[in-house]
C-alpha positions in Angstrom: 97.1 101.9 115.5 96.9 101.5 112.2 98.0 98.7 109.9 100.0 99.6 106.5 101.1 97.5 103.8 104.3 98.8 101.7 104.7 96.6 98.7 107.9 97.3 96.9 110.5 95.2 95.7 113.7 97.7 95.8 115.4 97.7 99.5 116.5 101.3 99.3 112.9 102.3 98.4 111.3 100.1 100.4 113.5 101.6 103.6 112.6 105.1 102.8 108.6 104.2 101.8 108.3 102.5 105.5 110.2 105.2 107.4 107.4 107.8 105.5 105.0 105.5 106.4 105.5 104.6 109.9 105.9 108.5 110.3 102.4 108.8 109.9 101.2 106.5 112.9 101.5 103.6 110.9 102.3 99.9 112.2 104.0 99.2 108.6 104.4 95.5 107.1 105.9 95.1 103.8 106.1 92.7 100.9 108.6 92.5 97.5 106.3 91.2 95.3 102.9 91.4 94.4 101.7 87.5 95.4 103.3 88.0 98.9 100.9 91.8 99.1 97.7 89.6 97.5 98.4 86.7 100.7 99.4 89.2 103.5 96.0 91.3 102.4 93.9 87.6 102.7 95.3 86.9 106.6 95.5 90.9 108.1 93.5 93.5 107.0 95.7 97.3 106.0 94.0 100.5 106.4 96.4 102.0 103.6 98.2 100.0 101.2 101.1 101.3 99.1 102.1 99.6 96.0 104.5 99.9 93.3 104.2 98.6 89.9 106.9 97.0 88.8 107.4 94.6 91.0 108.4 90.7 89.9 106.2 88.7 89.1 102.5 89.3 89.9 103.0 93.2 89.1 100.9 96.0 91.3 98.3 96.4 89.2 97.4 92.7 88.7 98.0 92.7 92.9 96.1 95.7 93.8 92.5 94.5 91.4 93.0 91.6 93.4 93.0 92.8 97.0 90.5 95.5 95.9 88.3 92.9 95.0 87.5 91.4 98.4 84.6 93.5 100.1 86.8 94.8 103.2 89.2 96.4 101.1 86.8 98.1 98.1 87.3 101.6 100.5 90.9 100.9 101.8 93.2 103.4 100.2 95.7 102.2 97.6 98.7 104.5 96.9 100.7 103.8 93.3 104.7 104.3 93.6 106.2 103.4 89.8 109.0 104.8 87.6 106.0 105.5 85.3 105.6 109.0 84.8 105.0 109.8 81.0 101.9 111.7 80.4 98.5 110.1 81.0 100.2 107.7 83.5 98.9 109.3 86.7 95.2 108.6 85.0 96.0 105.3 83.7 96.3 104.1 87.4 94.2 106.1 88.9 91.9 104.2 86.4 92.9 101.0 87.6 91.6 101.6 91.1 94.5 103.2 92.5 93.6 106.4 94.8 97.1 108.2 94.5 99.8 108.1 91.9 103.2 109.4 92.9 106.3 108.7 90.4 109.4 108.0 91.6 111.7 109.6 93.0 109.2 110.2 95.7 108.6 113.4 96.3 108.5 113.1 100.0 107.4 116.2 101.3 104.2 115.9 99.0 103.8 112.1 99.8 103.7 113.2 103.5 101.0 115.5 102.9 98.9 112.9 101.1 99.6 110.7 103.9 98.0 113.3 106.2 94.4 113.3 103.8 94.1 109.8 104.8 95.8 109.9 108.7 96.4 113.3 110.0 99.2 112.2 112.8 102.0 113.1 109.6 
């Protein structure tokens, strides 16, 4: 199986994010903050990472250039969760290397079937 990373610093969210997760086929680990996501990334290696923004501390953006900068993770998918969602925020992070953008609330019967682009067992 699988290896996914949930990075997200609210409990409620973070309960709802794995269950989603770990619905897909997942074996989830989580982090709350984006120094813990940057070390867990350096000892295991994720096939799907997702990360919210605002998180304390070293935020998900600053976490995500990070991890995406070591070779074994350039291709591994990186899914945005953030209160963010003015216009020309999707692009913004999407920009910033992110390959999904969903605000939150999370939509989850549309974060399911995102889930099932990148691991069909949804």
């Amino acid at each position: 199986m699988t290896k996914a990373l949930v990075v997200e610093d609210n409990p409620l969210n973070m309960e709802l994010v794995v269950e989603m997760v770990a619905s897909c086929g997942y074996i989830v680990e989580s982090a709350v903050n984006g120094e813990e996501a940057v070390k867990m990334a350096d000892n295991e290696f994720y096939g799907l990472i997702v990360m919210d923004i605002e998180l304390p501390g070293m935020d998900g953006v600053a976490a995500t250039r990070i991890i995406k900068r070591k070779p074994v993770y350039e291709k591994t998918p990186v899914i945005a969760l953030t209160a963010y969602a003015m216009k020309g925020d999707r692009e913004r992070f999407l920009a910033e290397g992110f390959n999904e953008y969903f605000p939150k609330p999370v939509n989850v019967t549309e974060f399911i079937e995102v889930m099932k682009k990148y691991k069909g067992t949804c």
